[in-house]
C-alpha positions in Angstrom: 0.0 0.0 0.0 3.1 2.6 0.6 4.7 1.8 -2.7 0.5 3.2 -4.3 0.6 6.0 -2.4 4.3 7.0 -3.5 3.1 6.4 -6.7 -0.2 8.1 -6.5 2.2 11.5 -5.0 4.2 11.1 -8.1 0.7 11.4 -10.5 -0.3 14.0 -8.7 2.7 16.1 -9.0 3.0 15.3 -12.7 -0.7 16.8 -12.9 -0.2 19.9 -10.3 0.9 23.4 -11.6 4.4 23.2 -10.7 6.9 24.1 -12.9 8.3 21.4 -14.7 11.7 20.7 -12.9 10.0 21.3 -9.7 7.7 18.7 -9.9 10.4 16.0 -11.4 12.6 16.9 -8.3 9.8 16.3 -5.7 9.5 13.3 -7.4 12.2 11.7 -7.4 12.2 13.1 -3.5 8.6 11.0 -3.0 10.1 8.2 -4.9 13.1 7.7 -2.5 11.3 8.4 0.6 8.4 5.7 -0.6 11.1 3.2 -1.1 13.1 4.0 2.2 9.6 4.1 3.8 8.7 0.5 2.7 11.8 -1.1 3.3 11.1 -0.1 6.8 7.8 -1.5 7.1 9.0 -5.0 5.2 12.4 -5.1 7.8 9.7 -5.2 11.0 9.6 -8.5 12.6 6.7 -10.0 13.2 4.6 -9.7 17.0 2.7 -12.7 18.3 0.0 -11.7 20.5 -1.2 -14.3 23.0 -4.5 -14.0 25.1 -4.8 -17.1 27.4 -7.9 -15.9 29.5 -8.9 -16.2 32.7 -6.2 -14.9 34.9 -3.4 -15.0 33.1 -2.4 -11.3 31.2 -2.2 -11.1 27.5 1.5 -11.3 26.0 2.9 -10.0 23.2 6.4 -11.3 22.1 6.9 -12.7 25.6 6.1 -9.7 27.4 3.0 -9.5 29.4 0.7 -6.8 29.0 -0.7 -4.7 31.3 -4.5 -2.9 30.7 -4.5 -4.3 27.3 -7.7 -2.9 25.5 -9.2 -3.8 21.7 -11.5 -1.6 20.1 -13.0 -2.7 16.4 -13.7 0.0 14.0 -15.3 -1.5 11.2 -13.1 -4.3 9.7 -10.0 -2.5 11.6 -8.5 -3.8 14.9 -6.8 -1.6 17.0 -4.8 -3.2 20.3 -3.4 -0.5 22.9 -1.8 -1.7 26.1 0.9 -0.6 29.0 3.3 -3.0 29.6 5.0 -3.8 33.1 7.7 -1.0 32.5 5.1 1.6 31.9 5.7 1.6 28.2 2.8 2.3 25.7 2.3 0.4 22.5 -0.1 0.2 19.9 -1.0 -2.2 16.7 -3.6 -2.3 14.0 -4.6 -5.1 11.8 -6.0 -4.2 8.7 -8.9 -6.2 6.9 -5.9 -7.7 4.6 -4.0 -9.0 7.5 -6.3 -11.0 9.2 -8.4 -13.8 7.8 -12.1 -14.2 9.2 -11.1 -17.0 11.3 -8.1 -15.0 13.0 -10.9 -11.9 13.2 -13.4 -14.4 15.2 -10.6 -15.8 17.1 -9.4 -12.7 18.4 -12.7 -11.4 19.4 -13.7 -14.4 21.1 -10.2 -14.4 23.2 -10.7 -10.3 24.1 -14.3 -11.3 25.3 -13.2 -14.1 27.2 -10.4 -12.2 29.1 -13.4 -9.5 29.7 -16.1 -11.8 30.9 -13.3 -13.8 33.0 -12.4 -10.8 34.8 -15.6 -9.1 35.5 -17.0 -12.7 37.0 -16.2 -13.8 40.1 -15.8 -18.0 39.7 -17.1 -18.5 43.1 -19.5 -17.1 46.2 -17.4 -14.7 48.4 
């Protein structure tokens, strides 16, 4: 999706009013930055996110999570947490990155680790 949008900057500058070698410098500018920009996002490892439920805290990469929330915005997932060091971090799966069986597994696992700690198991 980076390397479209580089592109689509490129069309559009071809198309804007700006003199001629203007818009072939900022070109090649968008160009380079798409391609640094890319190879950025393809060098990430990737996370594995594990929600066990009932007591035990969500972990991602081994690290357990601390007031880990998921919000669904239309096909996007959006996972914000705290971890034990007081550091913030955030993902978002796009409707490309999961399949429907990863989407319904993830929201059953986030409303199990709700339910199991709202509910008491037992009579005080």
């Amino acid at each position: 999706m980076v390397l479209v949008l580089g592109l689509l900057g490129v069309v559009s500058l071809a198309g804007s009013a700006f003199p001629a070698g203007v818009a072939i410098g900022l070109s090649v500018l968008v160009l380079a930055y798409t391609v640094w920009l890319a190879s950025r996002y393809l060098r990430q490892p990737a996370r594995t996110l594990a929600i066990a439920g009932g007591a035990l805290p969500p972990m991602l990469d081994g690290v357990v999570l601390q007031r880990f929330s998921l919000q669904w915005r239309g096909p996007l997932a959006f996972a914000a947490w705290q971890d034990v060091q007081g550091a913030n971090g955030y993902l978002i799966w796009w409707p490309d990155t999961l399949d429907a069986r990863q989407r319904r597994e993830l929201r059953l696992a986030v409303e199990g680790m709700a339910v199991s700690a709202a509910v008491a198991t037992m009579a005080p």
